[in-house]
N, C-alpha and C positions, 0 to 999 in steps of 0.2 A: 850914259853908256852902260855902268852898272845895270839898271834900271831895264833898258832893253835886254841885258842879257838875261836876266833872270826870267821875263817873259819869255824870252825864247829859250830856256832852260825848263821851264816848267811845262813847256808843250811838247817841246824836241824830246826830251829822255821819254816821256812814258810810247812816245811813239814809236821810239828805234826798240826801243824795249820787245814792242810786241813783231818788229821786224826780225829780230836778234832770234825769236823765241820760234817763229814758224819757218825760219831760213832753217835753222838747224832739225827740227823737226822733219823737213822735205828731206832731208839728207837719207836716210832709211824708207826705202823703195815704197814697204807692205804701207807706209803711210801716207803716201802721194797721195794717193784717190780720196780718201778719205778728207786730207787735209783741201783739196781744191774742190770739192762738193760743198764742205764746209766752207769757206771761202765765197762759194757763188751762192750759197744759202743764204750767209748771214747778211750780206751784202743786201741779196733782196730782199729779206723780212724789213731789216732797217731801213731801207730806202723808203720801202711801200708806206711800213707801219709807224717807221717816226722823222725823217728826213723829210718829205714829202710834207706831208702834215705840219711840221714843226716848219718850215719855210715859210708855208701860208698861214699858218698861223703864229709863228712867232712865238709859242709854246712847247719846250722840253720835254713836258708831260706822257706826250707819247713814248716816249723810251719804253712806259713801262709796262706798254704793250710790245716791244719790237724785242726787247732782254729775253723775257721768255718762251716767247716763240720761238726765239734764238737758241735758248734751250731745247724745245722740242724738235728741232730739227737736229743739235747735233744727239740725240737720243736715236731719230729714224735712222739718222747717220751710222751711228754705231752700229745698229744692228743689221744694217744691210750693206756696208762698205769694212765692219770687222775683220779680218781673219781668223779669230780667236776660237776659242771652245763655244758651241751657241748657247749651253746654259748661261757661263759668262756673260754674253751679249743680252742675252735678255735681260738678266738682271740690270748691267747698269743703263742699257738703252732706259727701261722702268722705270730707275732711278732718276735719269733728265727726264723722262715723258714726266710724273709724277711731281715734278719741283715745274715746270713748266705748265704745266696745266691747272694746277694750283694758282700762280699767279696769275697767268695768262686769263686764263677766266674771270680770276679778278679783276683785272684790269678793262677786261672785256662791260662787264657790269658796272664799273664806275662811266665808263662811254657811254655807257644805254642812261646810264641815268642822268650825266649832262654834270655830271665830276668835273670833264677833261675840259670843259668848253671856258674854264680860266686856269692858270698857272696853278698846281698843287705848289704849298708851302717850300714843301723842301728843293723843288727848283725854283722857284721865285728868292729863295737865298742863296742859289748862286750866283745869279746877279751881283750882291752884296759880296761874295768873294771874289768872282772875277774882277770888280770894280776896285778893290784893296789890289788885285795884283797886276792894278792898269788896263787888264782886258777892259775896250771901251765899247767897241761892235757887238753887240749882244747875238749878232744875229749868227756871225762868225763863232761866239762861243760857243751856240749852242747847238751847231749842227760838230762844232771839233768835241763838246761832249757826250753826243749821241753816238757818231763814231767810234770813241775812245770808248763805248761799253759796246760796242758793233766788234772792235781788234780785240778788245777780253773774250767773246765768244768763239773769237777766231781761231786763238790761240790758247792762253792759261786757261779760261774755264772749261778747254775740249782736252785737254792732255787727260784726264781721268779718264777719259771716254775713249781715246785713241791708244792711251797705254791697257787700257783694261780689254777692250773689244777684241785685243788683239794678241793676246794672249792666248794659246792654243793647250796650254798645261792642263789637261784635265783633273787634275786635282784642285779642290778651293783651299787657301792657304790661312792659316790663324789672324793674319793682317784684312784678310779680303771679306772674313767672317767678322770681327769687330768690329772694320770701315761699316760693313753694310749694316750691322744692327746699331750701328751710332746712328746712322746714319735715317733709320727709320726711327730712334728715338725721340730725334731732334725733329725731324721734321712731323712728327707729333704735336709733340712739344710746341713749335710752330704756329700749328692750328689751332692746337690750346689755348695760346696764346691771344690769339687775332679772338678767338670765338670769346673769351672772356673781355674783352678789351666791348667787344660788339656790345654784350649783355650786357658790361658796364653802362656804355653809351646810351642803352636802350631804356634802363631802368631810370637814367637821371634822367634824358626826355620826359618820360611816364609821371616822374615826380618834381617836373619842373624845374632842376635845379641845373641850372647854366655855370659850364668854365667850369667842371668839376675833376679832380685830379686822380687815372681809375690806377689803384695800388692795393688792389685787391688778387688771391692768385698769383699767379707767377709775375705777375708787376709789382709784389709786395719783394722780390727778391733782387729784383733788375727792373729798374726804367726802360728797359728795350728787352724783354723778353726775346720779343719772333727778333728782332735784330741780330741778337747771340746765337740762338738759336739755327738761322741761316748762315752764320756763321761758321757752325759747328758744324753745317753740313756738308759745307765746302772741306771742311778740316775730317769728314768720316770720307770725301773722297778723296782724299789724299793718302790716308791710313790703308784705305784699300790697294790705293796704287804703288804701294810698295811692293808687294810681291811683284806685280809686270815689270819694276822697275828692273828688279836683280837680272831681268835676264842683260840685259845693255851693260853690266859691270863690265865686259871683256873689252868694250868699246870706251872707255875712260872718258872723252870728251863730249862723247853723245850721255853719257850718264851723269857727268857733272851737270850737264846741260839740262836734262830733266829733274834730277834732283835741287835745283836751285829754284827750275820753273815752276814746281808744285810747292815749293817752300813759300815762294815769291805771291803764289796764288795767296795762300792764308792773309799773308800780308798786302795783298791788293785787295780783297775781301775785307776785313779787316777797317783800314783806310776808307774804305767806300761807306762801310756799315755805320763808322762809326763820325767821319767828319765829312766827307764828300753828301750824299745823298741820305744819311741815316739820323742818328743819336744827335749829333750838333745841330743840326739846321731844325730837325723839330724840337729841340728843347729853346730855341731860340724863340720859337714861335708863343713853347707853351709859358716858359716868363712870361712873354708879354699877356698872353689871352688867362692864365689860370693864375689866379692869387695864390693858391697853396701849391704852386709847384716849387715855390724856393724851399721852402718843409720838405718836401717831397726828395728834392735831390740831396739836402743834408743827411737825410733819414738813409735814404737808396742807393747804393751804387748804380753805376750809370751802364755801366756794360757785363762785368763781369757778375754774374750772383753772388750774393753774400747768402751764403747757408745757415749760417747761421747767427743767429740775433743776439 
């Protein structure tokens, strides 16, 4: 009894979760339209791009073509269902096109090169967790975790983009000028990241040397560099969205309401990054396949950067 409850605790809350979060959202008019475009959007990128695919194949993998697209749609979203200032809307429409297109493409060229045609690592170990928490239908899990990142695009990862877009304040606010230059740091930072990570990769092929462990660069700070880093960039649109928050103060329930759901965001971000699809499942991997990654993780912090040595 126990035992089922907790399966059905572990599926149920994140789900009403994202109910809870665009129930009260529709509640203010100017965000209907926006919220039910999004809604028929994301629905269909995920269907097309990983539902579908991942049915007949039995592979999760697609997700990580259908998340970002998921972004760039609510990017178009913002800028043409906004009511806000239109400098505003460009900027953060930019902000998802730019994180969206980024991965999207990526993810677009591991399909070209035949990446996707078996399970990547870090969903092949969800299996191993759904299995610990009884999930037994794989097939079941993995269209409820393709979903479950289909309702985060629905709702918390679009509040940035539906409080921001819609803001009409013609002035830019000390919050909104921060958010955005973190916000272009990190996602820097990000590419830095991967590009060094690449060169690593590139250079052991070239020199032969197999299972080698790259902590060179900003892996010598953090084992997940782009991890934190996309991290942070969820956390520079949150920073921004504070200014559109204040205007909803006068409304107390709608503004706890948003204020909890961007806090909530860091921390589903977070969660994801770090044990769902991120830092845990490939360091799980890299034990087994790298000899020097047990050095490596004593030496390294695993998420947050250690600056200093």
């Amino acid at each position: 009894m126990s035992k089922n409850f907790n399966k059905f605790k572990t599926r149920f809350i994140p789900s009403i979760l994202f109910l809870i979060v665009f129930i009260i959202f529709f509640q203010i008019e100017k965000f209907q339209d926006f919220l039910i475009v999004n809604l028929v959007a994301q629905l269909s990128v995920f269907l097309f791009a990983a539902c579908i695919p991942a049915f007949l194949t039995k592979r999760m993998s697609y997700v990580d073509i259908a998340w970002p697209f998921g972004l760039i749609s609510i990017g178009i979203i913002a800028l043409f269902f906004g009511e806000g200032y239109m400098p505003r809307k460009i900027i953060i429409s930019s902000l998802y096109l730019l994180a969206g297109l980024r991965m999207g493409l990526g993810a677009l060229v591991l399909l070209k090169k035949g990446y996707l045609d078996k399970e990547l690592p870090r969903y092949q170990f969800q299996r191993i967790r759904w299995k610990k928490k009884g999930f037994k239908n794989n097939r079941i899990s993995i269209q409820f975790e393709i979903l479950l990142q289909c309702f985060a695009n629905i709702t918390f990862l679009a509040i940035p983009a539906i409080l921001i877009s819609n803001n009409s304040y013609e002035i830019f606010s000390i919050f909104e000028i921060i958010g955005f230059v973190l916000w272009m740091v990190f996602f820097v930072l990000e590419h830095i990241a991967d590009i060094q990570k690449q060169a690593f990769l590139i250079n052991a092929k070239k020199n032969k040397l197999k299972n080698q462990v790259c902590d060179v660069g900003l892996w010598s700070y953090t084992r997940h560099p782009n991890y934190f880093s996309e991290w942070m960039i969820w956390n520079s649109l949150i920073i921004a969205s504070f200014f559109s928050l204040t205007f909803y103060q006068n409304e107390m329930i709608i503004f706890i309401g948003f204020l909890i759901s961007l806090l909530y965001m860091s921390f589903l971000m977070y969660q994801t990054l770090v044990f769902l699809t991120g830092a845990v499942p490939s360091e799980y991997y890299s034990l087994i396949k790298r000899p020097g990654y047990k050095k490596y993780q004593e030496n390294t912090n695993m998420f947050f950067p250690k600056l200093f040595k």
